[in-house]
C-alpha positions as CSV (number, residue, x, y, z in Angstrom):
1,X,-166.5,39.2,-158.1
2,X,-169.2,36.9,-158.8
3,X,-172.5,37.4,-156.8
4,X,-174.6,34.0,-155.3
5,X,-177.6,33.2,-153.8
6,X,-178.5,30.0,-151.6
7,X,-182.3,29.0,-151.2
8,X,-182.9,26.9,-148.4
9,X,-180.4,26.4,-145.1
10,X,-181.3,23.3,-144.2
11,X,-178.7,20.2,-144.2
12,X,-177.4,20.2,-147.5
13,X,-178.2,24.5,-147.7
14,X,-175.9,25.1,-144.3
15,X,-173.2,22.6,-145.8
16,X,-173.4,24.9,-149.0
17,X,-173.0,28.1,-147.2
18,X,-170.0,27.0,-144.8
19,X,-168.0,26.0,-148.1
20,X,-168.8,29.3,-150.2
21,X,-167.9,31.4,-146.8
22,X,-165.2,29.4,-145.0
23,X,-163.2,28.2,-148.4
24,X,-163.6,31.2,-149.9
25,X,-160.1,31.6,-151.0
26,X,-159.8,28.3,-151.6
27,X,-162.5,28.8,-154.3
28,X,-161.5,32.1,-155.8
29,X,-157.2,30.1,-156.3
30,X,-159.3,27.7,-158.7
31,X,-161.4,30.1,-160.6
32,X,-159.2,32.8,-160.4
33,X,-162.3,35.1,-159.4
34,X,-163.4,35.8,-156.0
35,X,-167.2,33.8,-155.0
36,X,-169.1,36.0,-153.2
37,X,-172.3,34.6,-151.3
38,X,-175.0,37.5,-151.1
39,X,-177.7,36.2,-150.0
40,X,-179.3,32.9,-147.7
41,X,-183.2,32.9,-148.6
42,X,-185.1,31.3,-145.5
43,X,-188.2,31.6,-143.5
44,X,-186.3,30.6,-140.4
45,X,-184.3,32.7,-138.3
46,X,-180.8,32.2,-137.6
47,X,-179.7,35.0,-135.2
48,X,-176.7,32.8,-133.7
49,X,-175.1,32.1,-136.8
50,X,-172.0,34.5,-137.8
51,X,-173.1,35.1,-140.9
52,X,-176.8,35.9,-139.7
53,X,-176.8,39.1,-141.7
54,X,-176.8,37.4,-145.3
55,X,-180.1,36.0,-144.3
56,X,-183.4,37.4,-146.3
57,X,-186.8,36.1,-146.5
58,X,-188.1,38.1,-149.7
59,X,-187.3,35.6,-153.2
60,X,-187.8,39.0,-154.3
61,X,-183.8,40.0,-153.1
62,X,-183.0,37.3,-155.1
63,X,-184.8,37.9,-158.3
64,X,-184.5,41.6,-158.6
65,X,-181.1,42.1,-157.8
66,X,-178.9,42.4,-160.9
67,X,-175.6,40.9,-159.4
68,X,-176.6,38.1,-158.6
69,X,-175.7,35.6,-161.4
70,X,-175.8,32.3,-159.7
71,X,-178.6,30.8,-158.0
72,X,-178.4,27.0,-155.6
73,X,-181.8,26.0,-154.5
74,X,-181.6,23.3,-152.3
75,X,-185.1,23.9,-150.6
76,X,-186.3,20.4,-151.8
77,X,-189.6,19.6,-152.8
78,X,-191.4,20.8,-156.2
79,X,-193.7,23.8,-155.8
80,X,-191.6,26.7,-154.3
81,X,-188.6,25.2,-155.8
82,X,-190.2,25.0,-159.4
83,X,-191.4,28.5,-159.3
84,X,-188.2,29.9,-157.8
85,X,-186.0,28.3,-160.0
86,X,-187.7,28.7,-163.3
87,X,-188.2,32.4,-162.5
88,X,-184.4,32.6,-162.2
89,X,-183.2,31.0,-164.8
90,X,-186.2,33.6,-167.3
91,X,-183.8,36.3,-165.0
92,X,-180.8,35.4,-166.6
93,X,-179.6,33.5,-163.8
94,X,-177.5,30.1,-163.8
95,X,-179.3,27.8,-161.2
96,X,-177.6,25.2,-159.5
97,X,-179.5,22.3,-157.4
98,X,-179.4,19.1,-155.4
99,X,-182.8,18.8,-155.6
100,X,-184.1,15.6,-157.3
101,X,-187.8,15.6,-157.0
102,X,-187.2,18.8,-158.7
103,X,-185.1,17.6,-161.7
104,X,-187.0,14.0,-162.2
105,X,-190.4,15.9,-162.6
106,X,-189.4,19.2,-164.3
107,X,-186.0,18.7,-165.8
108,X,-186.4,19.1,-169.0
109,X,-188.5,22.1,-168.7
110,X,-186.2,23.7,-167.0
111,X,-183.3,22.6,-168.8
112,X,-185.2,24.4,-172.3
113,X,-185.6,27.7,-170.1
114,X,-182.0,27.4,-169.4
115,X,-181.1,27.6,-172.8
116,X,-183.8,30.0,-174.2
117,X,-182.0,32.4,-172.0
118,X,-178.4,31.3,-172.4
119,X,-177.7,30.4,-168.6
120,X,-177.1,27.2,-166.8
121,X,-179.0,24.5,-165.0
122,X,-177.2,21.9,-163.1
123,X,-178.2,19.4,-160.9
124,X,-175.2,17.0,-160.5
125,X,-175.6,16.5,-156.4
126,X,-178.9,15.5,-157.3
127,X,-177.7,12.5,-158.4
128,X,-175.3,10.0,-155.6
129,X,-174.8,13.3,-153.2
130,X,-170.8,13.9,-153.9
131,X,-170.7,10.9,-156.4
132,X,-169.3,12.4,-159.6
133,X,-171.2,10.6,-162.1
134,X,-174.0,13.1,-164.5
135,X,-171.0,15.1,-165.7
136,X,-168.9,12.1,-166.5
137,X,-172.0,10.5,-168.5
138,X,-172.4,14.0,-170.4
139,X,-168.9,14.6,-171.2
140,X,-166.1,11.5,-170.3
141,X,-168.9,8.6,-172.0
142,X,-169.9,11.1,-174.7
143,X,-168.1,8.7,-177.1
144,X,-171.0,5.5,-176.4
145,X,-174.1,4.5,-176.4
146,X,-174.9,3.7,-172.9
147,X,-177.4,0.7,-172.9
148,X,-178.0,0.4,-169.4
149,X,-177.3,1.7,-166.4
150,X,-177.5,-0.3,-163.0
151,X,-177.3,0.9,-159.2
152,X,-177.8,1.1,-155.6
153,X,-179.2,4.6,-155.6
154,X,-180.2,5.3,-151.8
155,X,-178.0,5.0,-149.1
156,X,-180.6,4.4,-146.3
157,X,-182.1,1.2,-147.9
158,X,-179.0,-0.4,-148.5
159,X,-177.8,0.8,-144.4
160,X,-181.3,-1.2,-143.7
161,X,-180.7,-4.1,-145.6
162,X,-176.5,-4.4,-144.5
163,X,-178.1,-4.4,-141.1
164,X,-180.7,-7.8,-142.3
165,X,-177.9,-9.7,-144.1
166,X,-175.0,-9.0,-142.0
167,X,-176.5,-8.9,-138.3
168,X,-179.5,-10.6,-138.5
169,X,-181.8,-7.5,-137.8
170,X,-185.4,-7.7,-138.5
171,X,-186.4,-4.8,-141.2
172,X,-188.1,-2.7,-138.1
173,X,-184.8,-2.8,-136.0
174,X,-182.7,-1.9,-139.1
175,X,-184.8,1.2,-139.6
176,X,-185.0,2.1,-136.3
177,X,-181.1,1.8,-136.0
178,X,-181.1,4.3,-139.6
179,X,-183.0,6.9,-137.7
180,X,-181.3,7.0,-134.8
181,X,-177.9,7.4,-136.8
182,X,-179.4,10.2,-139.1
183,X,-179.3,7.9,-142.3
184,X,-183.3,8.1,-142.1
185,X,-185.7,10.4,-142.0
186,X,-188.6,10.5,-139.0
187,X,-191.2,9.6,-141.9
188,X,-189.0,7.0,-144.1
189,X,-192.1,6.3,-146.8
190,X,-189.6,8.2,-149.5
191,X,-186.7,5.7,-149.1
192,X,-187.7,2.4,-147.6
193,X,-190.9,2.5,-150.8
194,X,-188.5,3.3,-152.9
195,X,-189.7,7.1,-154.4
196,X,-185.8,8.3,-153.8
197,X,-184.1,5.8,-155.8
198,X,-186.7,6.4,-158.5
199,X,-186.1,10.0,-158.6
200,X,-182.3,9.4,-159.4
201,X,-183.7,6.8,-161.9
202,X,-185.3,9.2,-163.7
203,X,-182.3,11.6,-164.0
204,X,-180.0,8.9,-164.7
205,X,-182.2,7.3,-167.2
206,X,-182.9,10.4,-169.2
207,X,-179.4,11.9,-169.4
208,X,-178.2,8.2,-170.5
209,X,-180.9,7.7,-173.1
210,X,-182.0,11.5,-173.9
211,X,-185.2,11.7,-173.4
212,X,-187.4,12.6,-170.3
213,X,-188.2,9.6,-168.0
214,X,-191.1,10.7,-165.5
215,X,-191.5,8.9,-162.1
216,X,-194.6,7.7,-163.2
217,X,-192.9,6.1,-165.9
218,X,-191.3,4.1,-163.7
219,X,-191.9,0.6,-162.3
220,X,-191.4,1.0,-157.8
221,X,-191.2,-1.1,-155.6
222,X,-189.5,-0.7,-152.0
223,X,-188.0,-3.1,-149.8
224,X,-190.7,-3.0,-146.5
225,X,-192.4,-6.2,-147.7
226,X,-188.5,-8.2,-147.7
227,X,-188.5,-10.3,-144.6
228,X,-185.7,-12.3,-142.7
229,X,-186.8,-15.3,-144.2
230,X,-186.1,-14.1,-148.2
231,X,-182.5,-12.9,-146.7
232,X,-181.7,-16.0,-145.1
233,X,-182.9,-17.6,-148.5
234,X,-180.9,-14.9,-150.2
235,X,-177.5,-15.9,-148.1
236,X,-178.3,-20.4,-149.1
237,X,-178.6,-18.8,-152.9
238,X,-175.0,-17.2,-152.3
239,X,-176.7,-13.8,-153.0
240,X,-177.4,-11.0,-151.1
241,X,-180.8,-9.0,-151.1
242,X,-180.2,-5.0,-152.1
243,X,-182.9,-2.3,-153.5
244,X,-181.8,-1.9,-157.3
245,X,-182.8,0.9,-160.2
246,X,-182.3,-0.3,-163.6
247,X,-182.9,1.1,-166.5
248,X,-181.8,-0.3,-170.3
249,X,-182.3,0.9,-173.6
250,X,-183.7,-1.5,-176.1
251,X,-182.8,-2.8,-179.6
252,X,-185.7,-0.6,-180.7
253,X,-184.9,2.5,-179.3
254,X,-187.4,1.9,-176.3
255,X,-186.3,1.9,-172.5
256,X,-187.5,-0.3,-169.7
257,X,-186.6,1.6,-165.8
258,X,-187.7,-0.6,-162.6
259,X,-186.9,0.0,-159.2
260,X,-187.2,-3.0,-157.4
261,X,-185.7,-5.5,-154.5
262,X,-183.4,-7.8,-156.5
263,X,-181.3,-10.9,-155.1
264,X,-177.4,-9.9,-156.3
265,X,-175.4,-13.0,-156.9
266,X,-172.0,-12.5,-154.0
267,X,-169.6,-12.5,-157.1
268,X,-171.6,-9.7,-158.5
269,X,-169.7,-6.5,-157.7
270,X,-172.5,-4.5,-156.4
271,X,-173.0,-7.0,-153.7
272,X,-170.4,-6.0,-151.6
273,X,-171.9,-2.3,-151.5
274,X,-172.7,-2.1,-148.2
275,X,-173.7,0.6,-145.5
276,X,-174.9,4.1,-146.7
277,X,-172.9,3.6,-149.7
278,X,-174.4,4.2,-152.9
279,X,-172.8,2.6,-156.5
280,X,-174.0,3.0,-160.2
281,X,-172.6,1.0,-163.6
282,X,-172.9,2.2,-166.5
283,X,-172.8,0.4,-169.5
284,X,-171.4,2.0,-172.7
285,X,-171.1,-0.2,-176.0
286,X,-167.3,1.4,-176.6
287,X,-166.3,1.3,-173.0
288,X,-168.3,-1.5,-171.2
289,X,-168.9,-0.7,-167.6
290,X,-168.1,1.6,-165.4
291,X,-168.7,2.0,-161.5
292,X,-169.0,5.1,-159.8
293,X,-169.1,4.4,-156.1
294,X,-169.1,6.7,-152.7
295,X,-171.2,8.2,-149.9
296,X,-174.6,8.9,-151.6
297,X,-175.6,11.6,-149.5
298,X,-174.9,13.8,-146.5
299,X,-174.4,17.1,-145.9
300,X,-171.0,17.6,-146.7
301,X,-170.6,15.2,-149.7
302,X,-173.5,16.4,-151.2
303,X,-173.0,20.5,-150.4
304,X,-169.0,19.8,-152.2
305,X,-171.0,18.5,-155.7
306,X,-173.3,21.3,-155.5
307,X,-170.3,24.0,-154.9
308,X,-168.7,22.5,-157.8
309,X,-171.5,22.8,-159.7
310,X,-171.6,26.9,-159.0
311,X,-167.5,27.1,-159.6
312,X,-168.8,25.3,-163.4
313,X,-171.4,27.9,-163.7
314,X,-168.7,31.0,-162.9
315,X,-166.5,29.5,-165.2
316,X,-169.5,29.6,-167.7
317,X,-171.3,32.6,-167.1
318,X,-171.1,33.9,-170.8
319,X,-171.0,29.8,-172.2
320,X,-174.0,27.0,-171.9
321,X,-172.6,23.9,-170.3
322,X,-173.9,21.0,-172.5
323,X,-176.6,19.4,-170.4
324,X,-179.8,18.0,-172.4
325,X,-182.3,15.8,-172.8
326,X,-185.6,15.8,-174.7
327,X,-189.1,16.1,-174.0
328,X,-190.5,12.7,-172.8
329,X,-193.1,11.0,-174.3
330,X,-195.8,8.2,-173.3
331,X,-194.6,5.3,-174.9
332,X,-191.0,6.2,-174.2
333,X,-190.9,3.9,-171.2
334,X,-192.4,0.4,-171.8
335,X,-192.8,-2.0,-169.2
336,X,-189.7,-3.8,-167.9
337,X,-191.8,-7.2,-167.9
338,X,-190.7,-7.5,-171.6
339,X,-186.8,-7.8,-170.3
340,X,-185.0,-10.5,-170.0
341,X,-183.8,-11.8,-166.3
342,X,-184.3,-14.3,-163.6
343,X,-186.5,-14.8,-160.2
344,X,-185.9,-15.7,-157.2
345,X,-189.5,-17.3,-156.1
346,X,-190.5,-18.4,-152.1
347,X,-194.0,-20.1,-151.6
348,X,-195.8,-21.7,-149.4
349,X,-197.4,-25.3,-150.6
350,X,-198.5,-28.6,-149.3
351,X,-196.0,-30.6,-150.6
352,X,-192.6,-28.9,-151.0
353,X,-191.3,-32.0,-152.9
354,X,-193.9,-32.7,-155.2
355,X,-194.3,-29.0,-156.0
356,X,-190.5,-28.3,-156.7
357,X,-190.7,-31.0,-159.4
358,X,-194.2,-29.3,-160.8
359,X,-191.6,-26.0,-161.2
360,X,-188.7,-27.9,-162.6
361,X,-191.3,-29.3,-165.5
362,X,-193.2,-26.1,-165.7
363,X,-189.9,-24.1,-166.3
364,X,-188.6,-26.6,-168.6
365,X,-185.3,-27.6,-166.1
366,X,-184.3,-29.0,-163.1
367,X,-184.3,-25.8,-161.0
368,X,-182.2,-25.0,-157.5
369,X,-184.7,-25.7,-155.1
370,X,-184.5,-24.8,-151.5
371,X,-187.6,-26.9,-149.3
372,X,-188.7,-26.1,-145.9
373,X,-190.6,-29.2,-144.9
374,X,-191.3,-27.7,-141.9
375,X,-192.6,-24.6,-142.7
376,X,-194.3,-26.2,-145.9
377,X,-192.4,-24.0,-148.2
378,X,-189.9,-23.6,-151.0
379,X,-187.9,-21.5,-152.5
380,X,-185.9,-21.4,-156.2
381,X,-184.4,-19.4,-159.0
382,X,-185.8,-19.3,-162.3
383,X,-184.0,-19.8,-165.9
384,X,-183.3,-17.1,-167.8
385,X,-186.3,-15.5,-169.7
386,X,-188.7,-12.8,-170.2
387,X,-190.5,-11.7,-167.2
388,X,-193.5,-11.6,-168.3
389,X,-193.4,-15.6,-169.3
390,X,-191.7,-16.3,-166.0
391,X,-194.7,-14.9,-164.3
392,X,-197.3,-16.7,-166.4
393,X,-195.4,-19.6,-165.5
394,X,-195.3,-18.9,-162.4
395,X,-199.2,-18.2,-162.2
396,X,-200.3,-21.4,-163.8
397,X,-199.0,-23.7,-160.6
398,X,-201.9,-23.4,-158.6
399,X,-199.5,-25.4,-156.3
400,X,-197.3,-22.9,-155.4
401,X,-199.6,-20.0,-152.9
402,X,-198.8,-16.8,-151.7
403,X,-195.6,-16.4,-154.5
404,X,-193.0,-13.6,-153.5
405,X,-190.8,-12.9,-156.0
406,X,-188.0,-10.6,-156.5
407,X,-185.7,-10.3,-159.3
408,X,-181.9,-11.9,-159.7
409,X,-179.1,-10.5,-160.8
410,X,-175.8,-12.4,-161.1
């Protein structure tokens, strides 16, 4: 019998514990060894529930009893679940976890403790909820060198902005329709600015290109500033308008990670993403790429990865999985403005034909030029180039005013 302990009963925590009780023998046919769940650590009470008794609200339970040899914390946040989970895994104790602020600011920490005491750390539902894709980066693309990897990473921005393209919803009425469905949370700022998709980033970013990738590190930007108007530009471009993290290794060994709106060309295959779906290519030089595509979170989708994550870890008790990435560095992460890629530009100006021909000459080409002579606007797509130039470019037309740009990808 194998002994676990769940931290946290929240959404993900409750989904966790109905799958280790209810499935039980399910579980034990596939490892051939019977899961037992021991303990439920939370400062709540659940008298109703069946399983009330399990309940505890001493960590101490947890830490100090020898059988337990697998940990899921899926408390979210850092502090508690920092403390908690490093202490484990200096126990002797595998730790399993959906938590991704966790693993995008401490991950590699904890990953070093993990192996300094010959247990486990694994984290794949922090990732895409029940989207397989960390273990099949680590083991199936084991043979590349992934170069880049490219995704819609949060489920409630790209619910949000479905809602703008396909129903002509204003941003405010396509979060309020998110919260009402339980895609959103009562305070949003974590997904609609973009945080959550950065945290994946992170993960992704340093498991792809093995080294740590902080959130700092990372370029954020979130979609509350995308208006109507840029999606109905978006749609005459033949491109929808989706929240993108991108990250891309470099000829010299450096990596460039953004999150940022981007306009996605309709033949591109992450524009047809849609809903709370999430999707992530990766691109391996032996392979090319690869799409891993599903429900991005949820409490059931997301509890199933981190319950496989614990049947790994009983399979391993004696055994490290292979999970690594190094320390991170300061100059690891350089800014994505030295990339190459293309804008999408919309700004207001006097004269929208004069000042479409002042962008055709200042970019070197005739450009695709969209003018509003009513509103005294335009709107175009850059040539291909580094983003830095583009912007410079961009800057030095004093006729152009009020610039928002996003980035293209076709």
């Amino acid at each position: 019998m194998i002994n676990v302990a769940l931290m946290g009963h929240g959404v993900v925590g409750s989904g966790v514990a109905e799958i280790l009780l209810y499935h039980r023998d399910v579980l034990t046919e596939k490892i051939k060894e019977e899961i037992r769940l021991k303990y439920i650590l939370d400062l709540r009470d659940f008298d109703g529930l069946a399983y009330a008794p399990l309940f505890t609200k001493r960590f101490a339970d947890i830490l100090d009893d020898p059988e337990i040899r697998i940990v899921v914390e899926v408390m979210g946040g850092v502090t508690f679940a920092y403390d908690y989970t490093k202490a484990c895994l200096l126990a002797g104790k595998s730790v399993v976890t959906s938590n991704k602020e966790l693993v995008a600011a401490k991950g590699q920490e904890l990953l070093e403790i993990a192996a300094a005491n010959n247990v486990n750390f694994l984290f794949e539902a922090s990732v895409g909820g029940g989207i397989p894709i960390l273990r099949p980066m680590a083991q199936c693309l084991a043979a590349n060198t992934i170069t880049e990897v490219l995704g819609i990473l949060n489920g409630t921005t790209n619910f949000i902005l479905t809602k703008m393209v396909a129903e002509n919803m204003s941003f405010a009425d396509a979060l309020r329709l998110a919260q009402q469905n339980g895609y959103a949370e009562k305070d949003p700022t974590a997904d609609v600015e973009g945080h959550d998709a950065c945290r994946k980033l992170c993960i992704l970013a340093a498991l792809a290109f093995g080294q740590h990738v902080y959130p700092a590190q990372v370029e954020t930007t979130g979609i509350t500033g995308i208006s109507r108007t840029d999606v109905d530009y978006a749609d005459r471009f033949n491109a929808v308008v989706k929240l993108i993290g991108r990250a891309r290794r470099l000829p010299d060994g450096h990596v460039t990670a953004a999150v940022y709106p981007a306009l996605i060309s309709r033949a591109h295959i992450l524009a047809n993403v849609n809903d709370v779906f999430n999707a992530i290519l990766v691109h391996g030089d032996c392979v090319g790429d690869v799409l891993f595509y599903g429900r991005g979170a949820g409490k059931m989708p997301t509890a199933s990865a981190v319950v496989a994550d614990v049947l790994d870890c009983a399979k391993h008790l004696t055994a490290r999985k292979y999970l690594y990435w190094a320390e991170g560095a300061p100059d690891f992460v350089v800014p994505a403005t030295i990339s190459e890629t293309r804008l999408y530009v919309r700004a207001s100006c006097d004269d929208p034909t004069a000042a479409a021909k002042a962008a055709s000459d200042a970019f070197g080409e005739e450009l695709f030029t969209i003018r509003d002579n009513a509103a005294r606007e335009i709107a175009f797509l850059t040539p291909t180039g580094t983003e830095g130039v583009l912007r410079e470019t961009l800057a030095a037309l004093p006729c152009l005013r009020d610039p928002v740009v996003y980035h293209v990808i076709d």
